[in-house]
N, C-alpha and C positions, 0 to 999 in steps of 0.2 A: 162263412165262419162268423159267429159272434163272438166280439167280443165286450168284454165288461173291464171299462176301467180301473185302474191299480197303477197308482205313478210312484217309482222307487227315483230319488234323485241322485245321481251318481255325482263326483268329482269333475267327471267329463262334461257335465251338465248334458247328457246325455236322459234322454225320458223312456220310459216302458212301457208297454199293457200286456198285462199280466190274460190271458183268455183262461177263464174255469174251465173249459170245457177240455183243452191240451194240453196245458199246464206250460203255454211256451210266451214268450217273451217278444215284446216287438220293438223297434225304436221306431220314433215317431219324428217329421220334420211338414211344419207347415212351408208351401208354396203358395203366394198370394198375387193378388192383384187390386190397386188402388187406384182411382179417378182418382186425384184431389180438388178436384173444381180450382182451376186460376191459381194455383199455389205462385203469385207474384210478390216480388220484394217490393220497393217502396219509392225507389229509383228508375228516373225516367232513363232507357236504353233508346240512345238514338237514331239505331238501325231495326228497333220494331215497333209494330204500332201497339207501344203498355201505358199510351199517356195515362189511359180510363185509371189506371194501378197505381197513381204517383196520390203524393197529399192534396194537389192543387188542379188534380184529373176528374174526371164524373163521379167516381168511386170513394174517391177523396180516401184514398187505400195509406193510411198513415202510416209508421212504427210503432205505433200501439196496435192495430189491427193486426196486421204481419204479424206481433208475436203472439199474439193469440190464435190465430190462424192456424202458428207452427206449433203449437201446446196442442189443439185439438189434432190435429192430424198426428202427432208421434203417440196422443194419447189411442187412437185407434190402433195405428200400427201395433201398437205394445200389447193390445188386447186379443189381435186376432192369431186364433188358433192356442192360445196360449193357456184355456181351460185345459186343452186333451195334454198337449207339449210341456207345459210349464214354461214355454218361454215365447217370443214374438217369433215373426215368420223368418224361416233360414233363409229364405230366399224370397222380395217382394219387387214386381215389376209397378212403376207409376207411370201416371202421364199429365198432362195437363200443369207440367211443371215449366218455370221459365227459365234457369238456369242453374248450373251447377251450384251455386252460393245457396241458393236456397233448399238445396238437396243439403247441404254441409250445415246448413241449419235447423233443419228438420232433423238430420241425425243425431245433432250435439242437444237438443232436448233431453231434458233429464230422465225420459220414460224412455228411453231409447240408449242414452249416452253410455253406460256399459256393455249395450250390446255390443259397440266397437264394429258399426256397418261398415262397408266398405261401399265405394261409389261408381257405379260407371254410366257414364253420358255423354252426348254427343250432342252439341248445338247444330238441332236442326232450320230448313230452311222455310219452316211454318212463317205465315207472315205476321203472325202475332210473338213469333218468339217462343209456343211453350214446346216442349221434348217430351220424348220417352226417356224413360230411366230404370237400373235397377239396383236392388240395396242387398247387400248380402252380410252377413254374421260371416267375417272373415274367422272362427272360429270352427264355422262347419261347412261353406262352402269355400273354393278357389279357385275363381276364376283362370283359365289356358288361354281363352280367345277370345275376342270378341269384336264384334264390327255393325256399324250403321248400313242400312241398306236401304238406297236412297229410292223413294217411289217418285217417279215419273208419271206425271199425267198433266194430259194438255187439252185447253177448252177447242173443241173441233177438230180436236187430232193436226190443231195448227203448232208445229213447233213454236215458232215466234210466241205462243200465250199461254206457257208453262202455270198452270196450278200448284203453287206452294203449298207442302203440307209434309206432315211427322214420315220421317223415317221408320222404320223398323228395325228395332236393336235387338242382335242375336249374340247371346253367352254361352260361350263353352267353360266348362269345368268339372272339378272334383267334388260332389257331396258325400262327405262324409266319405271317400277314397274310389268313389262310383261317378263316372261321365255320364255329365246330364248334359241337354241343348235347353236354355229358354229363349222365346223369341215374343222381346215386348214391343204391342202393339199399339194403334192410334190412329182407327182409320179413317177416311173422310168424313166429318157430320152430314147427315141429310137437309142442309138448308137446301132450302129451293122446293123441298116435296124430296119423297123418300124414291120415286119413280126418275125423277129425273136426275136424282145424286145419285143413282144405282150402281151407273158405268164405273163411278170412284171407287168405289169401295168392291167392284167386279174386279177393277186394277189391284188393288190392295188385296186382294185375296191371292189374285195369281202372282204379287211378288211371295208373298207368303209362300204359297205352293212351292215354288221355286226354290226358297230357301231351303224347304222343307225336304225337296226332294235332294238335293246334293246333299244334305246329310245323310238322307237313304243311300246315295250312290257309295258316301265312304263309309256303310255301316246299317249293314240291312234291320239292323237291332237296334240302334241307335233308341235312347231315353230321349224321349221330346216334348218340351211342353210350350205350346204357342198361346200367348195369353194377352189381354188386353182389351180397352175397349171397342170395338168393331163397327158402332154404330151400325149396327146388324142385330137380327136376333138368330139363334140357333139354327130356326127352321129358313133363314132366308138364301136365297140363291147364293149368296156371296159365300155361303159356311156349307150348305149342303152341297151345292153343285160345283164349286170350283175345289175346296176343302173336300170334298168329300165323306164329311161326316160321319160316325155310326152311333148306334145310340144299342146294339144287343152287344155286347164285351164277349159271349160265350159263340160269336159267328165272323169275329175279325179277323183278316187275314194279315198276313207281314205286311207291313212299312204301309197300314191302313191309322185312321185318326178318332177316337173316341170322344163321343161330345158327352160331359155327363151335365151341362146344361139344359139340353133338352127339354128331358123326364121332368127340369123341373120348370120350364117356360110354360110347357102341356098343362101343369099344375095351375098355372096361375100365378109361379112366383116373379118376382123382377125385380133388377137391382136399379132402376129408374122408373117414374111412373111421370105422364102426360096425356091429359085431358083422360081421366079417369083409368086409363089402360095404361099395364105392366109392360115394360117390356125388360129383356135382358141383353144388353147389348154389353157386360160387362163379361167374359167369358174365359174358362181353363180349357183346353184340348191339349188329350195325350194320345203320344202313340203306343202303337199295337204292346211295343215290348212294358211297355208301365202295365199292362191289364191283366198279364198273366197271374195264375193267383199261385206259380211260385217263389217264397218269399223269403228265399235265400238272397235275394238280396233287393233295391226297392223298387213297391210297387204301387200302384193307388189303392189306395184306400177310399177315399171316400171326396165328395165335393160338398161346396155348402156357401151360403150367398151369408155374410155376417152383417146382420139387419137388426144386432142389438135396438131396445128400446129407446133407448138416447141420440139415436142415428136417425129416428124419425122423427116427423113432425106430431108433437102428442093433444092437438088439437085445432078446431078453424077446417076452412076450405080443404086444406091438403095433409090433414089427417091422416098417420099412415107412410106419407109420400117420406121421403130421403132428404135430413133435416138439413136445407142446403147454408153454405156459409154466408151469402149473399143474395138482399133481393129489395124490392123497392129504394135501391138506391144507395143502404144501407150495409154494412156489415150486420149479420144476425145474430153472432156468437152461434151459429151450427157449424154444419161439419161440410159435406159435398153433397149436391146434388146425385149422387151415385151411393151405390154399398159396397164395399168389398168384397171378393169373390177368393176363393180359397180351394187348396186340396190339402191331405194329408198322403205323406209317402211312409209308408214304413217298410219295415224288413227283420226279419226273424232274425234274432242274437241267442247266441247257445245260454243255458240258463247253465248256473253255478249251483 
């Protein structure tokens, strides 16, 4: 189906595309995803290690930094998806965030502050303090349920030397009067070499898995979208062989998972670059029932890495690269070392 642009702005702040070719109607809702790179307040927390984050820490992360920080990031938030929608994301999962306060800060920015987000987070037991999160336009989504889901992993499989790191926070609700699952992620970095962090992030997929499938068990239909940064890329063991990936939408079977990353990692695109090579470890997957193309009520549409021009570095060494907030020591006035990652859902609305 092509279609061509035509946004009617309703009351409901509800958006459309009008397709020439049927003459039918769609509502459009972005779902996103954001690294924010260290989104830290300014305040030393005595139970994690954020000295580097304070005024008088390495970073020398003052109150003036912090709000600048928080201006760039809700200025992204408020741009992405918001050419096709006319409005920010209905639904954005973050991570690399430190606490709740700083999520409540981030939303009460002025490029955000009418959207009226809503917050859900859980202080996980990472040993730096930061979490998963996600933000919703309590105007078109509503949260039912939601719960942290705590990853377990230990150095030598010795319990006594538990490995702290991010949970997994899974949301249920209503968009727009239709049950969706998201499940935001943050899974082990590959410090050490990507070979020997593997097992982690092998753990992190099968709690994934797991989640994933007991929403199959209550609901062979079930809308799912598992999103976050994976420190994986599309094609890696963690996404293809535990995940189960697919990447043809016209061969997928029930309560299978759709990477529409892929197609474009194979491309050469990536929402992080290091030592000259792309990767994407910033990723959307939906299930089987978002891929059908009928569109009576939502379904994907389309995916896309938002790698605006201002999100880059626009000259020097890392030209290109993901214009990050921090580096030689300094605050840069950039954004994150990552892009944002994105889907659109629509669904056919009867035309007047």
């Amino acid at each position: 189906m092509k279609i061509n642009y035509c946004f009617l702005t309703l009351f409901t702040l509800s958006f459309f595309i009008s397709s020439a070719q049927n003459k039918k109607n769609y509502k459009v809702n972005t779902i996103a995803f954001y690294n924010v790179e260290n989104l830290f307040d300014f305040e030393d927390d005595p139970i994690t290690f954020d000295d580097d984050r304070t005024p008088t820490g390495k970073d020398h992360w003052t109150e003036e930094i912090y709000n600048a920080k928080l201006k760039n990031m809700a200025k992204v938030i408020a741009e992405i998806g918001s050419d096709v929608t006319g409005t920010s994301p209905a639904i954005i999962g973050v991570c690399e965030t430190e606490n709740r306060r700083v999520l409540e800060d981030l939303v009460n920015q002025e490029p955000l502050l009418q959207k009226d987000y809503g917050i859900i987070q859980f202080d996980s037991p990472d040993r730096r303090g930061i979490d998963v999160a996600l933000l919703y336009q309590k105007k078109l989504f509503t949260p039912t349920n939601y719960k942290a889901h705590e990853l377990l992993i230990y150095d030598n499989n010795d319990a006594t030397k538990r490995i702290y790191t991010r949970d997994q926070l899974l949301v249920s609700g209503m968009l727009d009067g239709e049950k969706i699952h998201v499940i935001v992620n943050h899974w082990p970095s590959r410090s050490g070499g990507e070979a020997r962090s593997r097992p982690k992030r092998i753990k992190a997929a099968k709690l994934n898995k797991r989640i994933i499938d007991s929403l199959f068990t209550e609901d062979p239909y079930a809308k799912i979208i598992t999103m976050g940064d994976l420190n994986d890329d599309p094609t890696s063991p963690s996404v293809k062989e535990v995940l189960k990936t697919k990447t043809d939408r016209d061969k997928l079977k029930p309560k299978e998972l759709y990477n529409p990353m892929e197609e474009m990692f194979k491309k050469g695109l990536g929402t992080l670059a290091w030592r000259d090579s792309w990767n994407i470890f910033d990723q959307t997957i939906v299930s089987t029932e978002l891929m059908k193309k009928d569109y009576s009520s939502y379904r994907f549409y389309k995916a896309g890495i938002y790698n605006k021009s201002y999100l880059a570095n626009s000259k020097g060494q890392y030209k290109g690269y993901p214009y990050r907030s921090f580096g030689n020591g300094a605050f840069t006035g950039g954004y994150s070392d990552h892009f944002p990652v994105f889907v659109y859902l629509i669904k056919e609305v009867p035309s007047k």
